[in-house]
C-alpha angles and dihedrals in degrees: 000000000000144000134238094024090288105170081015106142137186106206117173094173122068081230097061093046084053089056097045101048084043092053090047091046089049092053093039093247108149123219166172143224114207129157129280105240103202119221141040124009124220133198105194112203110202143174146184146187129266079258093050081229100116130056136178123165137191129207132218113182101217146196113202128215118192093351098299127091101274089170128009126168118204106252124214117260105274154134086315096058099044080052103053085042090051083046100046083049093053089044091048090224122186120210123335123014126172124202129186124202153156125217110236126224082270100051096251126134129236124185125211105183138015118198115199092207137046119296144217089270092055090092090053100050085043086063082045091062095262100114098186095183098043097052094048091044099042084045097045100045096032104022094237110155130243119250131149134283142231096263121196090228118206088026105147130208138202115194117218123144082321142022118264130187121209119195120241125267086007109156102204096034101238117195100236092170142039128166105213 
């Protein structure tokens, strides 16, 4: 339940988790404790085709500001990505999928929440050349295939009352999107 990391808390002492489950006991809030994983923190586009038999995935490494995506920079192809498109197989998802994730001291990637939809940084990877809504729409309704596309890798992207892409590498930082 919830958005934006709202009841989202950090607790390092036993007596602070004990508050805290007590408080969201008291207002009927259900929860779970699971480990803070330190480090990097992914948002995995993927998608799939109206089979499930086709996935392709895209990676913004991302830093959040009041629970939503306030910077986020397009990641190589790697073992990420091979990882959120082996889950999205296992899971037989049609059509968008998001999965958020950090990588662990040991490389290892753990998820902490899969979205079943499109989320927040879909405009952003769209800007990036991963248009999400477009590919499941133009697979679903004409039966085009998903493959990937070109991808402006290392783009970053600030988000402020609307989504920018700055071109890597760029040295003044010229604004060369916008989605109005």
């Amino acid at each position: 339940f919830g958005r934006g990391s709202q009841n989202i808390y950090k607790v390092t002492m036993v007596d602070a988790l004990i508050s805290i489950t007590d408080y969201l006991e008291t207002i009927r809030i259900p929860y779970i404790v699971q480990e803070y994983i330190e480090g990097d923190e992914y948002t995995v586009g993927v998608v799939s085709n109206r089979y499930s038999d086709n996935f392709i995935s895209l990676v913004l490494q991302r830093t959040l500001s009041s629970g939503a995506t306030s910077y986020a920079k397009v990641m190589k192809y790697g073992f990420i990505n091979e990882f959120c498109e082996f889950v999205a197989k296992e899971l037989n998802s049609i059509g968008p999928l998001n999965i958020q994730l950090r990588v662990d001291k040991n490389e290892h990637p753990i998820i902490f929440e899969i979205n079943p939809r499109f989320s927040g940084s879909a405009p952003m990877r769209a800007l990036a050349g991963f248009n999400e809504v477009d590919m499941v729409l133009q697979n679903f309704l004409y039966g085009k295939e998903i493959t990937m596309p070109y991808v402006s890798i290392g783009s970053q992207f600030y988000r402020t009352y609307q989504e920018i892409q700055i071109e890597p590498n760029s040295e003044l930082g010229k604004v060369t999107q916008c989605l109005y």
